[in-house]
Biopython code that builds the backbone (N, CA, C, O; Angstrom):
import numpy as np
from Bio.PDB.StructureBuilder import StructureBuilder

atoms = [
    (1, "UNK", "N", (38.064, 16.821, 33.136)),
    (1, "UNK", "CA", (37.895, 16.701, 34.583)),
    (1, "UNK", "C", (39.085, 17.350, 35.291)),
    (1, "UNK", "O", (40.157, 17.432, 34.691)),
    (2, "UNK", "N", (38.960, 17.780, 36.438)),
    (2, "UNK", "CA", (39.577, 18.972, 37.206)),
    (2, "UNK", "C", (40.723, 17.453, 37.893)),
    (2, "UNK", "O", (40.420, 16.271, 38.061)),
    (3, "UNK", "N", (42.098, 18.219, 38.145)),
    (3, "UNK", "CA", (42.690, 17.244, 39.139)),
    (3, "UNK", "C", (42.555, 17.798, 40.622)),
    (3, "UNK", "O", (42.761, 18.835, 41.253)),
    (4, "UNK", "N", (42.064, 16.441, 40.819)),
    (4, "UNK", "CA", (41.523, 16.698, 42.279)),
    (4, "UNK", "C", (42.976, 17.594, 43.585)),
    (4, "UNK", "O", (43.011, 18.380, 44.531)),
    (5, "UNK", "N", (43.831, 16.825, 42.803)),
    (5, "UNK", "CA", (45.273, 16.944, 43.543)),
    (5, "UNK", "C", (45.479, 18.423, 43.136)),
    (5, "UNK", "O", (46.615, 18.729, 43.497)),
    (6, "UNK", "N", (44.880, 19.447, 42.552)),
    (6, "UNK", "CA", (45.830, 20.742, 42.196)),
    (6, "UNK", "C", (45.167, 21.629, 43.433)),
    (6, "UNK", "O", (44.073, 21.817, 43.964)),
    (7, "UNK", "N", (46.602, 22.065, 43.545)),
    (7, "UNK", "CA", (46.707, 23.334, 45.004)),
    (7, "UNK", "C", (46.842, 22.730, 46.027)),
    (7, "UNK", "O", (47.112, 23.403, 47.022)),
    (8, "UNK", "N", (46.716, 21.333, 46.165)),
    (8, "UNK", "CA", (46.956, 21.000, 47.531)),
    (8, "UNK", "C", (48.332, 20.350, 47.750)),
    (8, "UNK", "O", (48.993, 19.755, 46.899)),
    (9, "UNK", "N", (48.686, 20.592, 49.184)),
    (9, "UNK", "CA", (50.132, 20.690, 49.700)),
    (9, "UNK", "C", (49.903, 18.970, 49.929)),
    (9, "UNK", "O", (48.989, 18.225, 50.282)),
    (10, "UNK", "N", (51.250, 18.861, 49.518)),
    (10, "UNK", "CA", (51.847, 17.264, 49.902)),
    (10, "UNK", "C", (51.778, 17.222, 51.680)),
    (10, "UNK", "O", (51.291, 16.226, 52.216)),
    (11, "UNK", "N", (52.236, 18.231, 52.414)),
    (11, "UNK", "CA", (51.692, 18.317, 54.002)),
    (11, "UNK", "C", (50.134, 18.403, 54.259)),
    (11, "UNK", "O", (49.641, 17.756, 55.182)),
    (12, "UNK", "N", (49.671, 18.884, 53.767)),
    (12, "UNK", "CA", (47.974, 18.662, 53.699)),
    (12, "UNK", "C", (47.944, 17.176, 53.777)),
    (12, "UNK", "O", (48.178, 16.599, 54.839)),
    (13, "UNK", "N", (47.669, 16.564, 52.708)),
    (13, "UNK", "CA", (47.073, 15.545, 52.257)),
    (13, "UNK", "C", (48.134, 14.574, 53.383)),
    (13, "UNK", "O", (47.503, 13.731, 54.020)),
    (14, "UNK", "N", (49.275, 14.618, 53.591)),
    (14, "UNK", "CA", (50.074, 13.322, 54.734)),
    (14, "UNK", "C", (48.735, 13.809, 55.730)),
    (14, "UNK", "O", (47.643, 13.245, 55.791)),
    (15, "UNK", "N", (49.185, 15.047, 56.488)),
    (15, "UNK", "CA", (48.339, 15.705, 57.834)),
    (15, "UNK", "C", (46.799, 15.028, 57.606)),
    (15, "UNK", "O", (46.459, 14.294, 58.534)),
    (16, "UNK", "N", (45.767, 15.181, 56.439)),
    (16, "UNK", "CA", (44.457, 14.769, 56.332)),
    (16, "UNK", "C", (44.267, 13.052, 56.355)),
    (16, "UNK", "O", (43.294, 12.330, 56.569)),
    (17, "UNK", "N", (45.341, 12.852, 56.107)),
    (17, "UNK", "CA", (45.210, 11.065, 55.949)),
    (17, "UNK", "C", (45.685, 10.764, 57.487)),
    (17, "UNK", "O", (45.328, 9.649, 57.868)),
    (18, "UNK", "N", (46.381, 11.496, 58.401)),
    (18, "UNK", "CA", (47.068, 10.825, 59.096)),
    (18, "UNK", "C", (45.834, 11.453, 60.242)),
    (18, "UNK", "O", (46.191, 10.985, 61.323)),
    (19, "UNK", "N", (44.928, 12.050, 60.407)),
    (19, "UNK", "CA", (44.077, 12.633, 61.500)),
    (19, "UNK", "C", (42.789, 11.433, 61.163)),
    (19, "UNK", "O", (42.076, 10.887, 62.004)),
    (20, "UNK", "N", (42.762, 11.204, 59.384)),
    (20, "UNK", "CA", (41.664, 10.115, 59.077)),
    (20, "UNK", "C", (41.862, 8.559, 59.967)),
    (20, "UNK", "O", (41.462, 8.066, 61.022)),
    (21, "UNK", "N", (42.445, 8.303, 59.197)),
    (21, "UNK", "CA", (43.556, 6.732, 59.338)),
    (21, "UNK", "C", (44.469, 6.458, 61.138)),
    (21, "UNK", "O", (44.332, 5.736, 62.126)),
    (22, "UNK", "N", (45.093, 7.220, 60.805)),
    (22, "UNK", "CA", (46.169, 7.044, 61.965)),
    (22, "UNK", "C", (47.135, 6.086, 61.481)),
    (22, "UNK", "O", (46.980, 5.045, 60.843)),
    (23, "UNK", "N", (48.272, 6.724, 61.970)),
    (23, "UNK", "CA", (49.729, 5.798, 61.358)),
    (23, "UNK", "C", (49.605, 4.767, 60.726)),
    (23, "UNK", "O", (49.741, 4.419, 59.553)),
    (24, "UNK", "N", (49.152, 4.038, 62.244)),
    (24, "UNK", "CA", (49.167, 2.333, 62.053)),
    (24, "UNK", "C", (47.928, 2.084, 60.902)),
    (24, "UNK", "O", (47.995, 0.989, 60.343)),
    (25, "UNK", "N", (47.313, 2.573, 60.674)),
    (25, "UNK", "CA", (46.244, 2.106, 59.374)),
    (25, "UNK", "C", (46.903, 2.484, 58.527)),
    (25, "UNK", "O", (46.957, 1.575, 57.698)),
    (26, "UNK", "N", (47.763, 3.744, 58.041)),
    (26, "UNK", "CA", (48.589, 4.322, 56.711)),
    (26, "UNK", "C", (49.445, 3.222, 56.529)),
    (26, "UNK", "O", (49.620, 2.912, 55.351)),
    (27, "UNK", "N", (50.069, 2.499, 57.441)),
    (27, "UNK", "CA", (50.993, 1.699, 57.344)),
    (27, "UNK", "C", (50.646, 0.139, 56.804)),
    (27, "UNK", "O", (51.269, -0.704, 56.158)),
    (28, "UNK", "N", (49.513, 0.205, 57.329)),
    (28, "UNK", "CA", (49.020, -1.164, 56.453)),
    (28, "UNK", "C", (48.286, -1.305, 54.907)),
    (28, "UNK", "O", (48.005, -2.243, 54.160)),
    (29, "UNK", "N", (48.147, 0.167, 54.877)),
    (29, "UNK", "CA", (47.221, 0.735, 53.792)),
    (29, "UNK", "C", (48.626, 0.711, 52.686)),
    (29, "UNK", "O", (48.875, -0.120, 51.814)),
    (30, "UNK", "N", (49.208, 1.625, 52.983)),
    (30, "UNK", "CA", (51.071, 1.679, 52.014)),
    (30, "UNK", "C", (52.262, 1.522, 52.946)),
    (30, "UNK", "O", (52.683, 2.204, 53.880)),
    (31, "UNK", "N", (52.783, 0.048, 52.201)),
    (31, "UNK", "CA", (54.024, -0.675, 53.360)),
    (31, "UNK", "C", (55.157, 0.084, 52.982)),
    (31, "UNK", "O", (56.015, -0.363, 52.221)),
    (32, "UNK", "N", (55.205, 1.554, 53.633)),
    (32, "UNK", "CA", (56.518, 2.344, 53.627)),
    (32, "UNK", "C", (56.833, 2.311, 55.071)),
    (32, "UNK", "O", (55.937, 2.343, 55.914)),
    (33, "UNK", "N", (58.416, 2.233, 55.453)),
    (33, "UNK", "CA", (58.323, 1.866, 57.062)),
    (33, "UNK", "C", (58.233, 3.244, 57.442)),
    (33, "UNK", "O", (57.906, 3.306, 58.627)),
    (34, "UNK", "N", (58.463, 4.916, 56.679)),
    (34, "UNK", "CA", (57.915, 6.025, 57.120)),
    (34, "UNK", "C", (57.041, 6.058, 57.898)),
    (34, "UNK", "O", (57.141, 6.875, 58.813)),
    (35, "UNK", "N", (55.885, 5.206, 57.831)),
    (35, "UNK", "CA", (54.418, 4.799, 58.464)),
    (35, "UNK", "C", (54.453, 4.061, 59.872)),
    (35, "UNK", "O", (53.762, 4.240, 60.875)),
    (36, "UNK", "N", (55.441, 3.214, 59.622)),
    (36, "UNK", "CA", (55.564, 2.214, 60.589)),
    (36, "UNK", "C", (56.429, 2.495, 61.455)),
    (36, "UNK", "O", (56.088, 2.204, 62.601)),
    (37, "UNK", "N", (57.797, 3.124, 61.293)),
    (37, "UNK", "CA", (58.713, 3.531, 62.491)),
    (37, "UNK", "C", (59.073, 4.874, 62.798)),
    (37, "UNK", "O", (59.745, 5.626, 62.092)),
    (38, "UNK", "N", (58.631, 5.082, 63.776)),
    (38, "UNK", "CA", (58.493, 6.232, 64.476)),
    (38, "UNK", "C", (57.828, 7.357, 63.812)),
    (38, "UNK", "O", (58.443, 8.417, 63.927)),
    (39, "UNK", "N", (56.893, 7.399, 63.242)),
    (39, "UNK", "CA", (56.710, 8.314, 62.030)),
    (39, "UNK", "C", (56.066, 9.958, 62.688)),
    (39, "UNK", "O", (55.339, 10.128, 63.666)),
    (40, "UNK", "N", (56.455, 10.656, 62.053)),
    (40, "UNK", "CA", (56.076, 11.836, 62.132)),
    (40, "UNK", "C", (55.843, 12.617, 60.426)),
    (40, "UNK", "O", (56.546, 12.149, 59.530)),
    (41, "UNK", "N", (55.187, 13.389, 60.186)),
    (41, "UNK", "CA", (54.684, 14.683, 59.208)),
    (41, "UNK", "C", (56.378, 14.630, 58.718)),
    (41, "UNK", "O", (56.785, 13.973, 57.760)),
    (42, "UNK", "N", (57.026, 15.276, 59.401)),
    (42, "UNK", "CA", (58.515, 15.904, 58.872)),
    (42, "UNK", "C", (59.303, 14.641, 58.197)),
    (42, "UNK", "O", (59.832, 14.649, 57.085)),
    (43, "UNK", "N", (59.269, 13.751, 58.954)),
    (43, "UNK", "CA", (60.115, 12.919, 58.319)),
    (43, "UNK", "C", (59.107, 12.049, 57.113)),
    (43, "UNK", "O", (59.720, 11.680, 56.111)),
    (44, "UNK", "N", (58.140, 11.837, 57.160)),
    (44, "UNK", "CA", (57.159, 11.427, 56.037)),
    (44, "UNK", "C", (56.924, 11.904, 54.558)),
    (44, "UNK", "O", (56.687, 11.305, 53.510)),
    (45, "UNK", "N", (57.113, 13.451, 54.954)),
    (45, "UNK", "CA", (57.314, 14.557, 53.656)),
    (45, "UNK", "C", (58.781, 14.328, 52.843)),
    (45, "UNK", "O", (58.937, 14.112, 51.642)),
    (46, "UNK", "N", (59.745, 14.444, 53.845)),
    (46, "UNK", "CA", (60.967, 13.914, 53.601)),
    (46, "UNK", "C", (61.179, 13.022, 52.235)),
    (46, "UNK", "O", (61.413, 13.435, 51.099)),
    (47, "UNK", "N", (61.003, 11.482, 52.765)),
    (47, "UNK", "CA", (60.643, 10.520, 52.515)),
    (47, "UNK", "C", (59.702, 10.464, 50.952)),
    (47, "UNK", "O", (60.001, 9.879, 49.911)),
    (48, "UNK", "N", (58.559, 11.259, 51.250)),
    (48, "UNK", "CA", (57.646, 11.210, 49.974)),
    (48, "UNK", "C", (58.308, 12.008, 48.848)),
    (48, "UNK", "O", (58.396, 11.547, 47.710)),
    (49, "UNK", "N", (58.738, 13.127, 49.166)),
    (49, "UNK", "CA", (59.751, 14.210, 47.874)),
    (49, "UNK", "C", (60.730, 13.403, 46.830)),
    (49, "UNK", "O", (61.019, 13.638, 45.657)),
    (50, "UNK", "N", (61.274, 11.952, 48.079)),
    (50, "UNK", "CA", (62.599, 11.601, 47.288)),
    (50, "UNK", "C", (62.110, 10.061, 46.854)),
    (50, "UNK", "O", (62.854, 9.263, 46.285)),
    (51, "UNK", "N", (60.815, 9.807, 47.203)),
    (51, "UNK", "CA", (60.358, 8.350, 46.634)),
    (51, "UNK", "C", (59.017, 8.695, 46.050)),
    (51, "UNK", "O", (58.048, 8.881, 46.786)),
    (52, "UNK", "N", (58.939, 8.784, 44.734)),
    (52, "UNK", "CA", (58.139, 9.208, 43.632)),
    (52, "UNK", "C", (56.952, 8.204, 43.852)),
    (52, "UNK", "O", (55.801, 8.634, 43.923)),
    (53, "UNK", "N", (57.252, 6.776, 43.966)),
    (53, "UNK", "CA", (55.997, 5.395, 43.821)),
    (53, "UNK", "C", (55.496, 5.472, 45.411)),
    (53, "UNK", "O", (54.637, 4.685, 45.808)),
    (54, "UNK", "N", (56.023, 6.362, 46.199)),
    (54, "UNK", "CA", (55.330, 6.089, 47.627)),
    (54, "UNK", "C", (54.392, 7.426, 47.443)),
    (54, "UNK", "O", (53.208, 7.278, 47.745)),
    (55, "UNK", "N", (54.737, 8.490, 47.058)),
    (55, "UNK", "CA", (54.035, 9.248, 47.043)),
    (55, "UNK", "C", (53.049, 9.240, 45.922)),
    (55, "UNK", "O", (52.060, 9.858, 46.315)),
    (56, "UNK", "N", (52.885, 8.834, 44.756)),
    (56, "UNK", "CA", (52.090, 8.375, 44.285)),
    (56, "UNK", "C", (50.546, 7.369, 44.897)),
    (56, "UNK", "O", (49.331, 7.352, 44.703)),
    (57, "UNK", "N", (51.229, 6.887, 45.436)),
    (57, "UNK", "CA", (50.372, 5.471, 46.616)),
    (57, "UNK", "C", (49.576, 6.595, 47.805)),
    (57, "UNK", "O", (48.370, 6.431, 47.990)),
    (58, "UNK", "N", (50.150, 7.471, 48.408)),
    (58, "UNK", "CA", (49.577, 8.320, 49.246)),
    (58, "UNK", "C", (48.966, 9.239, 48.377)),
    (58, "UNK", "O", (47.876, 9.495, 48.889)),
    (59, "UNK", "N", (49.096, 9.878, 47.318)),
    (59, "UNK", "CA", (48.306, 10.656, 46.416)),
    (59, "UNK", "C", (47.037, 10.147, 45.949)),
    (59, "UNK", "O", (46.019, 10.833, 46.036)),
    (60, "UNK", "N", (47.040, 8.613, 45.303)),
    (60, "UNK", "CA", (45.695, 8.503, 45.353)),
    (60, "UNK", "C", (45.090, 7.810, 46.058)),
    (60, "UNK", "O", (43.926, 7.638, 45.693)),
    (61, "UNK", "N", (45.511, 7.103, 47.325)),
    (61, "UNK", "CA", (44.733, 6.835, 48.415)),
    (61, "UNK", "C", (44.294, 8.486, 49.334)),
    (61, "UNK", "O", (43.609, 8.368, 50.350)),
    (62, "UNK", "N", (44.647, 9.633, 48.979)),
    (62, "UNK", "CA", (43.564, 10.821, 49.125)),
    (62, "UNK", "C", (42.679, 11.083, 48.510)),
    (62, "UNK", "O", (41.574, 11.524, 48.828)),
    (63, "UNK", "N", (43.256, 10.739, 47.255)),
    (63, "UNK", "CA", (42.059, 11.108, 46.271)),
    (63, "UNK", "C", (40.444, 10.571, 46.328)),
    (63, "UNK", "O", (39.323, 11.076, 46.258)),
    (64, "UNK", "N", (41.192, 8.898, 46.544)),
    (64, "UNK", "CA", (39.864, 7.541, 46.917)),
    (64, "UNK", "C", (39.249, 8.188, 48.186)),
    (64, "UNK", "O", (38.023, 8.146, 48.295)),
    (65, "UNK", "N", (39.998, 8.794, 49.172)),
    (65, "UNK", "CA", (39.371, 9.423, 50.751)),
    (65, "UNK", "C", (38.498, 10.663, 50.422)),
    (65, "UNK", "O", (37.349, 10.679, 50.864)),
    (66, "UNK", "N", (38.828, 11.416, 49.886)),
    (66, "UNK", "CA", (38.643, 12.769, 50.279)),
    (66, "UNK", "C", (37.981, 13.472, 49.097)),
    (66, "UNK", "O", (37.188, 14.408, 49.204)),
    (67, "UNK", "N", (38.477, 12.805, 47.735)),
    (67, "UNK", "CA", (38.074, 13.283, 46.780)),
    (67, "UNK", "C", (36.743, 13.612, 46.522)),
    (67, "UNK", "O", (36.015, 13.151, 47.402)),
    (68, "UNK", "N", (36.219, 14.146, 45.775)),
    (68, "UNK", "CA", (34.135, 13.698, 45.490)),
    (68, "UNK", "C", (33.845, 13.211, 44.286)),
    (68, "UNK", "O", (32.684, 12.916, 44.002)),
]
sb = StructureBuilder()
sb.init_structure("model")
sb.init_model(0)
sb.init_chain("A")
sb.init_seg("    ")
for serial, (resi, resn, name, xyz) in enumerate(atoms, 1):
    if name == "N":
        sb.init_residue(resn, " ", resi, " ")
    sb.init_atom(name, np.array(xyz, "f"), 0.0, 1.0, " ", f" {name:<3s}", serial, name[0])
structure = sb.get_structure()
């Protein structure tokens, strides 16, 4: 089976979850305060590069969204 995750940008998938969801649902969905205080794309990417188990948590809550 193909990984659903290959070729797609870690800014994609924040940007596609965050136009789906909206902050305040990402934030209740995965309790990173990235989500919860003041959040923006830039500082979220940030954040996901240098915390491996958060970005994991946003990786396959795309997968469960978007995947087929």
């Amino acid at each position: 089976m193909a990984d659903p995750l290959h070729g797609v940008k870690l800014e994609e998938i924040i940007t596609s979850l965050v136009e789906h969801y909206g902050w305040d649902e990402l934030a209740d969905r995965i309790r990173v305060r990235c989500f919860a205080n003041d959040p923006s794309v830039k500082s979220t990417l940030k954040f996901m590069r240098r915390t491996p188990w958060a970005r994991d948590k946003v990786e396959k809550l795309w997968v469960e969204t978007f995947a087929p």
